[in-house]
C-alpha positions as CSV (number, residue, x, y, z in Angstrom):
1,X,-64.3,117.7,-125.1
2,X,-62.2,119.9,-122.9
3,X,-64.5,122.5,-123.8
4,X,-67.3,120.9,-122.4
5,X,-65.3,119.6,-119.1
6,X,-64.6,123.2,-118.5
7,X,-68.0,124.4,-118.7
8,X,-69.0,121.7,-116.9
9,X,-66.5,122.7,-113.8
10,X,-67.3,125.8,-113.8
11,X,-71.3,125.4,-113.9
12,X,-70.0,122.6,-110.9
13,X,-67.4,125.3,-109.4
14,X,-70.1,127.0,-106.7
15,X,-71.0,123.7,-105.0
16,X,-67.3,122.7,-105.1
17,X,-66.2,125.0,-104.0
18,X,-68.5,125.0,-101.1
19,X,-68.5,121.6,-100.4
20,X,-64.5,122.3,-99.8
21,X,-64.8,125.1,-98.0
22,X,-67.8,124.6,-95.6
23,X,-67.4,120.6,-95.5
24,X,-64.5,119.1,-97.1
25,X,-62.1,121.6,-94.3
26,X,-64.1,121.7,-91.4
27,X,-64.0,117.8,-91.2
28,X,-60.2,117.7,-91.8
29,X,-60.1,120.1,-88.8
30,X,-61.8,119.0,-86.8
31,X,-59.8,115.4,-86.9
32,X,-56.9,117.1,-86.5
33,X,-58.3,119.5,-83.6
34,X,-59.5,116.1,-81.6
35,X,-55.6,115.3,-81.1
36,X,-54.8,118.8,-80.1
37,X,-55.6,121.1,-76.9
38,X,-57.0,123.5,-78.4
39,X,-59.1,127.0,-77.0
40,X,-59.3,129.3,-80.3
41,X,-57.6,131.8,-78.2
42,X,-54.2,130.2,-78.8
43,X,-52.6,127.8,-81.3
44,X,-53.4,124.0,-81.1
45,X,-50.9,122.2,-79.6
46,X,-50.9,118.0,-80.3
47,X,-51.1,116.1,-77.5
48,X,-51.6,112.8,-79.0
49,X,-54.8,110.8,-77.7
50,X,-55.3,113.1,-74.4
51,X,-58.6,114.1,-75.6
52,X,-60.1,110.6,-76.1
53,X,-58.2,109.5,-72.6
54,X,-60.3,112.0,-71.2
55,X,-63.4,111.2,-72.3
56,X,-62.8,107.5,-71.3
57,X,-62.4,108.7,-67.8
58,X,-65.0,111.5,-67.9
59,X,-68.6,110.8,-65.7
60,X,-70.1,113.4,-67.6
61,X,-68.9,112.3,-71.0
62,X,-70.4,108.8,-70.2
63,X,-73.7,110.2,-68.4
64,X,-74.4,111.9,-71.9
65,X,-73.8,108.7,-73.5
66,X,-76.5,107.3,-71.6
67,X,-78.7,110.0,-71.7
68,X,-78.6,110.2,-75.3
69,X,-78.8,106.3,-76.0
70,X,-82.1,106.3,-73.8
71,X,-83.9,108.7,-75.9
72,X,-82.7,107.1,-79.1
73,X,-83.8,103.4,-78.2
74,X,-87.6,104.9,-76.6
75,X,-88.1,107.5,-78.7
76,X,-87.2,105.9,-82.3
77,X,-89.5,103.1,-82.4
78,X,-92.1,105.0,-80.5
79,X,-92.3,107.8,-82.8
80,X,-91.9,105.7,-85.8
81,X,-94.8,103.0,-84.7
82,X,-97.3,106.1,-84.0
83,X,-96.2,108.2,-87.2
84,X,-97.3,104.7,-89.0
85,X,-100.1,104.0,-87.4
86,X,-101.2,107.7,-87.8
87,X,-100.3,107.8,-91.1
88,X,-102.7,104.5,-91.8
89,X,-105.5,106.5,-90.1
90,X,-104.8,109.3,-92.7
91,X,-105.0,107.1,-95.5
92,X,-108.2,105.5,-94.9
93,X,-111.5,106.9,-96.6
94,X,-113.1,109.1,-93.8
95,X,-114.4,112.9,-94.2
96,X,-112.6,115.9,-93.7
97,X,-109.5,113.7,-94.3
98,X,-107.2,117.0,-95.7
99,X,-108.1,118.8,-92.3
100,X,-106.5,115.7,-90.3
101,X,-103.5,115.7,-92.7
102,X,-103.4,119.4,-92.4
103,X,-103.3,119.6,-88.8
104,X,-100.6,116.4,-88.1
105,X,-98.2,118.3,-90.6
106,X,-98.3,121.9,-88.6
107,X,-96.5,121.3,-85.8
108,X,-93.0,120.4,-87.4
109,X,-93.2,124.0,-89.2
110,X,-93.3,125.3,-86.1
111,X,-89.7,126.6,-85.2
112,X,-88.5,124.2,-81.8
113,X,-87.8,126.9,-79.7
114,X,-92.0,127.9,-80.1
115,X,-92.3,124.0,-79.6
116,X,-90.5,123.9,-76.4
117,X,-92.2,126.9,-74.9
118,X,-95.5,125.4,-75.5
119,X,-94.3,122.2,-73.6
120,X,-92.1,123.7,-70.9
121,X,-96.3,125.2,-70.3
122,X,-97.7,122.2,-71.0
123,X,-96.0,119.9,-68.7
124,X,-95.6,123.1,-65.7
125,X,-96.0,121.3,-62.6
126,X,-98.1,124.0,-60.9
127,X,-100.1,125.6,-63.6
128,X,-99.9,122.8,-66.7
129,X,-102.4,121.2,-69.1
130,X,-101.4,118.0,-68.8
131,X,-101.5,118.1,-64.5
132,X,-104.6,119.7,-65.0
133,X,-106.0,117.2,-66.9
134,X,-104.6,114.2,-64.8
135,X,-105.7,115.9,-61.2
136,X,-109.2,116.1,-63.2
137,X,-109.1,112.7,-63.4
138,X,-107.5,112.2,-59.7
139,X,-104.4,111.0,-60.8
140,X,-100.8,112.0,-59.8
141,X,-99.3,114.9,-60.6
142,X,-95.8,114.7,-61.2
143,X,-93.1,117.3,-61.7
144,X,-92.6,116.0,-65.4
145,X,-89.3,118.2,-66.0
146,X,-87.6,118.6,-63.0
147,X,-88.3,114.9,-62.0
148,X,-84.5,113.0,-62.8
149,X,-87.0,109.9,-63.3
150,X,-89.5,111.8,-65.7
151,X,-87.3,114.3,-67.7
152,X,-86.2,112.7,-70.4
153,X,-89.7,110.8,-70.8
154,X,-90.9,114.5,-71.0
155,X,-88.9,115.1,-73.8
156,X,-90.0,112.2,-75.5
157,X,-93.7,112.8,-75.9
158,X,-92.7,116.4,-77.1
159,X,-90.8,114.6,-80.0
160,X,-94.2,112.6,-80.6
161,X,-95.7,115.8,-81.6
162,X,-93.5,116.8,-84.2
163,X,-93.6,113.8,-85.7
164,X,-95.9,115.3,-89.2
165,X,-92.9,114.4,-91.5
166,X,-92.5,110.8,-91.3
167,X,-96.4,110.8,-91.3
168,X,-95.9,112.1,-94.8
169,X,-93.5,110.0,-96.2
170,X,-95.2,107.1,-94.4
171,X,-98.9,107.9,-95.6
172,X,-97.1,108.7,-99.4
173,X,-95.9,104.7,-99.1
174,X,-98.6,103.4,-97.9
175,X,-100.4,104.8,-101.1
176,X,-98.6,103.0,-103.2
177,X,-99.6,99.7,-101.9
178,X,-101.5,97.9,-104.4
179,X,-105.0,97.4,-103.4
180,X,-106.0,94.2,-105.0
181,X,-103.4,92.6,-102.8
182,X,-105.7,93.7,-99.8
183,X,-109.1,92.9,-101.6
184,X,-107.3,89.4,-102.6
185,X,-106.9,88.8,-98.7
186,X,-109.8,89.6,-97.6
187,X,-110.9,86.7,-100.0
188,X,-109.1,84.3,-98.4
189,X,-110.2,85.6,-94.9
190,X,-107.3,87.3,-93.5
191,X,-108.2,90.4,-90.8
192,X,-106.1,93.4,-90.4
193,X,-103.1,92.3,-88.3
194,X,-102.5,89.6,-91.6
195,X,-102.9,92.2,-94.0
196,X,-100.8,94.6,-92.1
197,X,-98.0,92.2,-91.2
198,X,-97.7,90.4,-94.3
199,X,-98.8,93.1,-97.3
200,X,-98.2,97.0,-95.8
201,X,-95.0,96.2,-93.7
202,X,-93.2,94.0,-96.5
203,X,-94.4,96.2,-99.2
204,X,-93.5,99.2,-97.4
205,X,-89.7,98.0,-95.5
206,X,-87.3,100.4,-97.4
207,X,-89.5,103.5,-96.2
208,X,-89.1,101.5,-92.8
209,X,-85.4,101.4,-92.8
210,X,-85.2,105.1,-94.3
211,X,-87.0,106.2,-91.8
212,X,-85.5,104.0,-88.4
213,X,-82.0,105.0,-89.8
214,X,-82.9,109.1,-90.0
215,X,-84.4,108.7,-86.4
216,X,-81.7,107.4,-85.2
217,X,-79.3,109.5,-86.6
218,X,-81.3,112.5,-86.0
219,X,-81.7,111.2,-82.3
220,X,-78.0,110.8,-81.5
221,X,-77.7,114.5,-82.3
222,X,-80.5,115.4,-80.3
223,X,-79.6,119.3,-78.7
224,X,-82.3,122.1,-79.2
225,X,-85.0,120.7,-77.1
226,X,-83.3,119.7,-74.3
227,X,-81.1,122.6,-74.2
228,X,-83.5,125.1,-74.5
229,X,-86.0,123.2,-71.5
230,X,-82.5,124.0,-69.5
231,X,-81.3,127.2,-70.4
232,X,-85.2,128.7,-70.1
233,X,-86.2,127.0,-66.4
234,X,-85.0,126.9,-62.9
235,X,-83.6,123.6,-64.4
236,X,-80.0,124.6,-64.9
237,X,-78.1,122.6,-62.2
238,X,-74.9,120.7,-62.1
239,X,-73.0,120.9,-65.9
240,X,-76.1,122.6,-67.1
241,X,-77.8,119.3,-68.0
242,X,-81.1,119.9,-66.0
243,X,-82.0,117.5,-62.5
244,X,-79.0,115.4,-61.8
245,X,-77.7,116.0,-65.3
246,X,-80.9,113.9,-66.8
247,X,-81.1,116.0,-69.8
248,X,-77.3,116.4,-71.0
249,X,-77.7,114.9,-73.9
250,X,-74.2,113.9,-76.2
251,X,-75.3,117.3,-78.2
252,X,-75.1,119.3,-75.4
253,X,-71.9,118.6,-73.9
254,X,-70.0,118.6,-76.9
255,X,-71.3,122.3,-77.2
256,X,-70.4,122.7,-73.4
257,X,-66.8,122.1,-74.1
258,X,-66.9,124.1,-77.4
259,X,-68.6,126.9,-76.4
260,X,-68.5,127.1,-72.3
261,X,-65.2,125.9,-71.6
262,X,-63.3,126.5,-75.1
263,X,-62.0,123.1,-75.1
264,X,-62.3,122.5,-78.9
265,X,-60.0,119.9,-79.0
266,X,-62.3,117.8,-76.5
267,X,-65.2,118.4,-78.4
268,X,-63.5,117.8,-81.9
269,X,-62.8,114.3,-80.5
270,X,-66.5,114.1,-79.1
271,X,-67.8,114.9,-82.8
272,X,-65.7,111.9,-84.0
273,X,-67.0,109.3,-81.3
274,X,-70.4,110.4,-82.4
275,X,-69.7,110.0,-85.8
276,X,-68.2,106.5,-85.6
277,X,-70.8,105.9,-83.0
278,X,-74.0,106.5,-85.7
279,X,-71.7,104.5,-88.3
280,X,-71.3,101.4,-86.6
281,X,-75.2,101.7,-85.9
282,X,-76.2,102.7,-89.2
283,X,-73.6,99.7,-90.8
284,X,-75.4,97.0,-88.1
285,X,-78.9,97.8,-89.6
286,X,-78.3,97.9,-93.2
287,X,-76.2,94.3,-92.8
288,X,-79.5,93.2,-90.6
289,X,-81.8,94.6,-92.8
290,X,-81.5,91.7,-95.9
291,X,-83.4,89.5,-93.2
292,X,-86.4,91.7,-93.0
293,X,-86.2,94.4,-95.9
294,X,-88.2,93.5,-99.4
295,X,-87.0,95.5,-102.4
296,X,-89.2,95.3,-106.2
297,X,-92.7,96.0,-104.6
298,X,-92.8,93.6,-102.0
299,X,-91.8,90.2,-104.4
């Protein structure tokens, strides 16, 4: 039996000892690190609850919050309504159905640096598709990404087109919906909205929660796009979060006071109030989700 444990541990041992390595001690440190002042040039020193105090009373620190909570509460159930409705499009029975599955899925291979190029073009306020297309059609032209009011919109329709792997994991769900559940209401004369609202999203709800928790989670972190649209335009102003700090996301300035002002011990305690932050939210919808969530194929 001890044999067997060995082997077993030592089969284990790799993953172990990465987990405690890359995961396990980073986290440790960086809790302690968010009660220290700390630069990497010099020795923490612990200074209690300074950090957090700080934050508290920091306008930038707060206008990140914002920022970020904006593009989280748009941008989730936006991207998650289209990816479903796009992935129902994709299941029905229409030809040259692999080509449209083929081309929804390419643009999240493409790395998001490539992505944000081709938008920072797109959305150009002198030379752009998209103002091309609306003075074509004689309608405003706006200045999508240096406009404070339009900025982070801007980033939100880039995050619609990148959107190919819920569409997967959406369209694999919806393929498991039995069909004689459909075919047994359209006997009793109930249209599309019926179906949809009473068969696909009850049968479908733990994909649904899966998915809403990810995009949130993955939306609190939010970084690459908007720092890149900054760091690559005229758009670097202020802290370095684009027109009237619009785009400093929560990601961002925690990586500001890493990396830019070497105030690690700030941005340890950042990391945390993000963490706690995404597990209140995620602890909120899983206790709200008994109301609305159908487990055992919908019964």
């Amino acid at each position: 039996m001890r044999k067997n444990n060995f082997t077993g541990f030592a089969f284990a041992s790799p993953w172990i000892i990465g987990f405690l390595v890359f995961t396990l001690y980073p986290l440790g440190a960086s809790l302690y690190y968010g009660f220290t002042d700390f630069n990497v040039f010099q020795s923490p020193n612990f200074v209690g609850l300074d950090n957090y105090n700080e934050l508290m009373k920091d306008d930038l620190f707060w206008k990140s919050v914002r920022n970020t909570l904006y593009l989280t509460v748009i941008s989730t159930p936006l991207n998650l309504l289209f990816s479903l409705l796009t992935a129902m499009l994709l299941n029905s029975r229409i030809r040259g159905l692999s080509v449209y599955r083929t081309v929804y899925y390419i643009p999240t291979i493409i790395p998001l640096a490539a992505t944000s190029l081709l938008w920072m073009w797109i959305m150009n306020a002198q030379f752009g598709l998209l103002n091309a297309f609306l003075g074509w059609l004689g309608l405003p032209q706006p200045n999508w990404l240096a406009d404070p009011a339009l900025s982070k919109l801007s980033l939100i329709l880039m995050g619609l087109w990148s959107v190919g792997n819920i569409i997967i994991i959406f369209l694999a769900s919806l393929q498991e919906v039995p069909q004689s559940l459909y075919e047994s209401a359209s006997i009793d004369g109930a249209g599309m909205l019926r179906k949809f609202t009473n068969i696909t999203v009850p049968w479908i709800s733990p994909i649904i929660l899966f998915q809403l928790i990810m995009q949130i989670i993955n939306n609190l972190q939010y970084f690459t796009q908007a720092y890149f649209v900054v760091s690559s335009t005229n758009l670097n102003q202020g802290a370095s979060g684009g027109p009237e700090n619009s785009l400093l996301v929560y990601a961002m300035y925690l990586y500001h006071n890493a990396f830019q002002y070497f105030k690690m011990g700030k941005a340890s305690a950042m990391a945390w109030i993000l963490f706690v932050m995404a597990g209140i939210i995620t602890w909120v919808i899983f206790k709200s989700s008994k109301k609305w969530v159908t487990y055992g194929g919908g019964d």
